[in-house]
Phi, psi and omega in degrees: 000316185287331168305340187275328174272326154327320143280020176232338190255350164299315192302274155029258203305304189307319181275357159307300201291325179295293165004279181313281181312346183259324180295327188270011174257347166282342187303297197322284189305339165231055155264152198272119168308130141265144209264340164194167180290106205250141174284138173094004133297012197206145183226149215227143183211133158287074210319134168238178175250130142184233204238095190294135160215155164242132191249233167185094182282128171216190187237174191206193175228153199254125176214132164002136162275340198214132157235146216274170145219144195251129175285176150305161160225005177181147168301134151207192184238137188308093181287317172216152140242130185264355166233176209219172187268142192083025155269142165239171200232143146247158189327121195106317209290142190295121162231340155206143177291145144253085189352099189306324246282283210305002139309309193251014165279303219293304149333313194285319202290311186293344171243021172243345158290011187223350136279356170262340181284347179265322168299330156294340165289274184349281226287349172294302161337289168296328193270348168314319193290319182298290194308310205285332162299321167270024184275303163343285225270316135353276189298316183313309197284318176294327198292297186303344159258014161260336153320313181294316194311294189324305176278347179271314178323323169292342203262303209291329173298323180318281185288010178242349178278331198259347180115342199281358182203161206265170183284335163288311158284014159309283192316316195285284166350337214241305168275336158323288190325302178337283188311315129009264188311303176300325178286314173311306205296303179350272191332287192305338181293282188314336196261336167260343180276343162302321163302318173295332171299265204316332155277327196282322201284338195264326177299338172287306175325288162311346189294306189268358158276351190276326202282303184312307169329317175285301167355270188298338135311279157328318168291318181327280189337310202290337218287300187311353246216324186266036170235087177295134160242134190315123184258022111213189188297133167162182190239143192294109184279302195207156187229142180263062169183155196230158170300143202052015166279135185302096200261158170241164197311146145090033207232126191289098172295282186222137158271153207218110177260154188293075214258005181286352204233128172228152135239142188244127174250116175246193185186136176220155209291127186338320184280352153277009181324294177324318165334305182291096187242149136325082180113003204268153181300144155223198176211145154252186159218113163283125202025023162109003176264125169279126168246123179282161191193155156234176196271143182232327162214149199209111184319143166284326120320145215261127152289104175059022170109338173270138156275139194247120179235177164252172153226114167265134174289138172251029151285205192224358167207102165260037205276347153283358166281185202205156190260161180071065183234101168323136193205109159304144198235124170230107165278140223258104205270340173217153182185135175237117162310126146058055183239179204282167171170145167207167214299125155302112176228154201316325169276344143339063210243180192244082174236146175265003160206057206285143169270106186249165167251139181271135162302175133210111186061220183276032185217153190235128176240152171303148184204128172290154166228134155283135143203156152001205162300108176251126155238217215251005162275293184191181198239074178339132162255118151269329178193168174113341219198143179220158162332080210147325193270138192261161205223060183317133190231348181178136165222189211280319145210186223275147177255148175317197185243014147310143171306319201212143184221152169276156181235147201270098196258116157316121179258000000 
């Protein structure tokens, strides 16, 4: 008994289901075929070359890539703080005062050291001009008695030829000249090594106003340095410091998340593991703008069954995300470069060979096509389509079972 109604209620289903399938296959059959093509009824794609992907959509939080930490830049004392931990800032904006004063004593010190170093350069100067004028004029003196030496000696040859002077006073003469010659050579030896003494004295001088200059520079610097500020757009995680507290140099004031910079921490189900690479493309989409991103670290251990990564965006403009903002994540599971393609449209099936129709003037003719990669964009063409080629891709309702139909243009 129980086999018997078990068997009427098995007939039972099949036949409901022959039942379901032949109406929808008389429904199919008298829906009206169209017989030619009407221009705006019918939709078209030109073949192009450019990039096919295929993705794995999963989901993520949108969160900071980088966190800042802002330092001390000198012992002082903590003057004001003017942001809190949750504010958020943007880039440039005052988050703590610091006491300027030992900056700019140190400033006042570095220029009254560096108005005695230029004076001390002046008075180096003049007194170089003084030494070398009188050296001058030293050598000038020696050069003019050995001139003088010279002619009474020529006048004593004269007169030692003729009988009028003795040969000793020739002579006593003659070595005058020596000595003469040898107090010059002295003189000009000393006299250039004073002159090097006297540039080494003014180049240490320049040495140490230049030394003052960078200084005093560098104090400029730290003073503009003691209003710590935020270096880009982001939220206060935390502040180290209290008002009036004594701080020393290189002493961690405030963390900073970076918001010029996002990352998305996703997760995806264990059987896409393989997926997940190191270096692999993902995309999020902001209004409908693809922001690019790679996978950058991927947790060793499986959460609830999922794997877990990071993705940093490498555009340059994330300023509608936000951070902890729900974000579909599409990771880029397949992509062909510069390959033939068109638009996924409804006569489209995710076939490796399908029969489209080609424009070709006011007629559309059937053309087998091959093709590549399809996704939910568009369809790589391997063969079958050259560059150019216009394509009915989707219509208003189903086309006959002609090779070729015509098309009928609005005028």
């Amino acid at each position: 008994m129980d086999t018997t109604i078990s068997s009427n209620s098995k007939f039972r289903n099949v036949l409901g289901a022959s039942f379901i399938l032949i109406f929808f296959s008389i429904f199919e059959a008298c829906q009206p075929r169209q017989s030619s093509l009407v221009e705006g009824k019918f939709e078209s794609y030109v073949v192009d070359r450019g990039n096919i992907e295929s993705f794995e959509v999963c989901e993520g939080y949108v969160e900071p890539a980088n966190e800042v930490l802002l330092l001390s830049p000198a012992s002082s004392i903590v003057k004001k703080i003017k942001k809190g931990a949750g504010q958020q800032v943007t880039a440039g904006e005052v988050i703590i005062e610091l006491d300027t004063k030992p900056v700019t004593d140190k400033i006042e010190q570095l220029n009254d050291q560096l108005a005695v170093a230029q004076n001390n350069l002046e008075k180096t100067r003049l007194n170089a001009r003084s030494t070398k004028a009188d050296l001058l004029f030293s050598q000038e003196t020696k050069k003019l008695k050995i001139a003088s030496i010279k002619s009474t000696l020529s006048d004593q040859k004269q007169l030692l030829d003729v009988g009028g002077i003795s040969q000793a006073q020739v002579d006593k003469t003659n070595q005058e000249l020596i000595l003469a010659n040898k107090d010059l050579q002295l003189a000009e030896e000393k006299n250039a090594i004073r002159l090097a003494q006297l540039a080494a004295e003014e180049k240490g001088l320049l040495l140490q106003i230049e030394m003052r200059l960078k200084e005093l520079s560098q104090q400029r610097a730290l003073l503009k340095q003691m209003q710590v500020k935020a270096s880009a757009d982001g939220i206060i995680l935390s502040v180290h410091a209290k008002e009036g507290e004594k701080i020393q140099g290189e002493k961690l004031l405030v963390s900073l998340s970076d918001l010029s910079r996002l990352k998305v921490e996703a997760s995806i189900s264990e059987k896409h593991r393989r997926l997940i690479k190191i270096g692999r493309k993902a995309y999020v989409k902001d209004d409908n703008k693809r922001l690019q991103g790679r996978i950058s670290s991927i947790l060793p251990r499986l959460d609830n069954g999922n794997l877990r990564f990071s993705v940093v965006l490498t555009e340059s403009d994330q300023s509608k995300l936000i951070p902890n903002q729900k974000i579909e994540l599409y990771v880029v599971k397949a992509s062909r470069n510069n390959v033939l393609r068109i638009k996924k449209g409804e006569l489209i099936e995710y076939k490796d060979k399908q029969r489209l129709y080609k424009v070709s003037r006011d007629s559309a003719i059937k053309q087998e096509i091959t093709f590549g990669l399809i996704t939910d964009e568009f369809a790589e063409i391997t063969e079958g389509a050259r560059e150019g080629c216009e394509i009915v891709i989707a219509t208003s309702s189903p086309l006959s079972k002609l090779n070729a139909i015509k098309i009928e243009r609005q005028n």
